[in-house]
Steps between C-alpha positions, in 0.01 A plus 500: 500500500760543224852402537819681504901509516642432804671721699810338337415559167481142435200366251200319751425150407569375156509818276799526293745797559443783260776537250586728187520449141855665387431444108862368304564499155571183390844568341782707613830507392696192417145372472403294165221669375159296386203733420252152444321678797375792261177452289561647161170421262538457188463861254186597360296276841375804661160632387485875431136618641384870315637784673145612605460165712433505843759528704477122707515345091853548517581354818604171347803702317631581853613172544555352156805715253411701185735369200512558160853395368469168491830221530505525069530893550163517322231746660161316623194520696228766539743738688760547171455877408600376158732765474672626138871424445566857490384577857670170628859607333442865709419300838754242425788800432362698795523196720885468387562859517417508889694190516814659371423838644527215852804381459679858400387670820586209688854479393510870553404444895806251527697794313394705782347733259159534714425348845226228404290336272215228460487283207216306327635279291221206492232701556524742202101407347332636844616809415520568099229245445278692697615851401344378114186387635444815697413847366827733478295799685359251762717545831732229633622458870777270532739295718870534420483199187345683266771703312331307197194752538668738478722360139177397344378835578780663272652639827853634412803262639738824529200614750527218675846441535548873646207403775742191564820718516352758726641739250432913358270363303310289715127635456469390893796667566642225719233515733400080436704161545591423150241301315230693647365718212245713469345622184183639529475624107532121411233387747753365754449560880799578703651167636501490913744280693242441749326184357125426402409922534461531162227295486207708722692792251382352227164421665477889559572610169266255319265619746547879388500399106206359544350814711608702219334298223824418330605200325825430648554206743768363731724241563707410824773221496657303816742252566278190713720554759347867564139348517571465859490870562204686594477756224417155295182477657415857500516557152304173425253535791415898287544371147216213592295748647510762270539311146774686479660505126841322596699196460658358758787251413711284751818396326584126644885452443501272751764671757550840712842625589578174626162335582268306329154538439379276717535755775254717334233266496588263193511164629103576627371655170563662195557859442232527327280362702450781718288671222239274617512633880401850387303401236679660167572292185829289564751355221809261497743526244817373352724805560746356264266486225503859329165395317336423777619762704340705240207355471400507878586821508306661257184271599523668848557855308199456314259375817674846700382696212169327484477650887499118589751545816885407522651178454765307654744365274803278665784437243650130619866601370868496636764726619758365271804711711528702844277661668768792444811605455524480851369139524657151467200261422784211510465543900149381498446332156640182277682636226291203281168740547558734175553217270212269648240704503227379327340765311820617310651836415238772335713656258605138365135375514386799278773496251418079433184625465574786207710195333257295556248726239753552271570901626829447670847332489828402729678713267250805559506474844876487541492799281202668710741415830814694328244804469346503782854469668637799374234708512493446860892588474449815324192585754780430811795691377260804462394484809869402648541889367277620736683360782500174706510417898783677683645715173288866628271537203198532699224715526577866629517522911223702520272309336442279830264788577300539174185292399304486811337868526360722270663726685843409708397618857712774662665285772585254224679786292670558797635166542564419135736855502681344828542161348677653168752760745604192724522285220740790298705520780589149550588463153600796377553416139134375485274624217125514492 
């Protein structure tokens, strides 16, 4: 005979009521901050297995943290790329140019000169870091923190300024939120503002290169929060069984909007870890470590051109400011976070390292900052020409209707002409 509730609802005999696990972070504001609970190994620890291996070899690096910068600033360990000074200078400037490019389009929110934006100051070497180690035809599917792809990528700022303005010369012609690009002749997959769909996207598409017999792979990004959606599984539950070509990365920066990753699974596992569930090659690395950002990225390139399957990369990193413009991480966060956390600030972790070798200064990086500075100036006052939020340069009215058909469809016509006569006589000095 098995036993039950009582009518009641109260729990027969001894058994304990059932309860619910509500996971906390364990600061919020006011909060002193002590990260002693984090295990950081040391750089150079983790082993690097050949890209070829099978796919359970690297399911040790799930739970341990690829480093290569090391506390002297020296590079170490089987996973440096060894990198030349030259190619570290361009990452290092393209890392500072997205920084800059940041804090322009920010200030130009609180100007009210567009309607939003989303830095990612802190988290610059996910995104530039990776764009080196990948090919520049292979295709990229992104969350909204990696302007930086797009930088490395030679993308023009004035181009992406205008998308942030809404403006005439907005290639989207206002039709995104600002900061989602799209720009398919530099291998960059239009951004969606529904979370974790780019990655069964990106499945697809690998899926179809490799149909084709090309050479091109993919790459998805997500923020851990967005693991917890269902498209997350999807794309990893077709990428496993199909080998698909791509690289799936999960960028750990430790919070949402306002909550902390805990709520997406992080107090039970790592990120990472759920490489070994499907049974794809898995990798933990030191997001704020350009080298080995780099270096874990092109190792799971190589293995996705070798037809080996995708990996999953998570990048343990921080969100350094809001979630937003539109977000006040001092409601839910101590302020102390930024400037505890232990694995540093990128941009400052590769430039010790250039001076470090010999190949870089203070003095050429404060002169490198001035540059980068006002070419991002120059880029913004360009596209300020074009028009910002709520000044009228916009795309023509009747453009709402193009884009979608071959073809525009008679009763469309029909509407579009009845749109522009209602809209001419309710303003009657209007222009087209």
């Amino acid at each position: 005979m098995t036993r039950g509730r009582s009518r009641s609802g109260s729990s027969p005999g001894n058994l304990p009521p059932l309860r619910l696990h509500v996971p906390e972070p364990l600061y919020r504001p006011g909060d002193p901050v002590d990260f002693s609970d984090l295990v950081i190994p040391p750089a150079g620890a983790a082993a690097r297995p050949d890209e070829t291996c099978a796919a359970s070899e690297t399911y040790p690096l799930c739970t341990a943290l690829i480093r290569v910068l090391d506390e002297d600033d020296r590079a170490v360990g089987a996973w440096n790329p060894r990198l030349d000074p030259e190619t570290l200078r361009r990452m290092l400037r393209a890392m500072a140019l997205t920084r800059a490019f940041d804090d322009r389009m920010h200030r130009a929110q609180r100007q009210g000169k567009t309607s939003f934006y989303m830095k990612c100051t802190g988290e610059e070497a996910v995104s530039v870091a990776a764009a080196f180690a990948l090919a520049a035809d292979d295709m990229v599917f992104p969350s909204y923190r990696q302007q930086g792809i797009l930088i490395a990528r030679g993308f023009p700022l004035v181009e992406m300024a205008n998308q942030i303005y809404s403006n005439r010369a907005d290639r989207l012609k206002g039709r995104q939120l600002p900061v989602m690009y799209s720009a398919r002749d530099y291998g960059f997959f239009s951004l969606s503002g529904n979370l974790a769909t780019q990655y069964p996207q990106a499945v697809g598409w690998a899926m179809a290169s490799a149909i084709k017999g090309d050479t091109r792979i993919a790459a998805t990004w997500i923020g851990e929060g967005s693991s917890a959606e269902g498209d997350f599984h999807s794309g990893l539950t077709f990428g496993a069984v199909y080998s698909a070509p791509v690289i799936f990365n999960v960028v750990n920066n430790q919070w949402a909007i306002s909550s902390f990753s805990g709520l997406a699974g992080a107090e039970r596992a790592t990120f990472a870890a759920r490489a070994i569930g499907y049974g794809v090659a898995g990798l933990r690395v030191d997001g704020n470590d350009a080298l080995a950002v780099f270096a874990a990225m092109r190792w799971a390139a190589d293995r996705a051109r070798a037809n080996l399957g995708p990996t999953l990369i998570e990048h343990f990193t921080y969100r350094a400011e809001g979630h937003s413009t539109s977000d006040d991480p001092g409601a839910y966060r101590s302020a102390q976070e930024r400037e505890e956390w232990p694995l540093g600030d990128p941009v400052n972790r590769l430039k010790r390292h250039l001076i470090a070798l010999g190949e870089w200064s203070d003095e050429r990086h404060t002169e490198m900052d001035l540059e980068v500075v006002e070419e991002v100036r120059a880029a913004s006052k360009a596209a300020e020409k074009n028009g910002t939020l709520g000044h009228g340069l916009h795309h023509p009215f009747k453009t709402m209707f193009e884009d979608v058909f071959e073809d525009l469809p008679w009763h469309l016509e029909e509407q579009a002409e009845q749109a522009i006569r209602e809209r001419r006589i309710k303003w009657p000095d209007w222009k087209e």
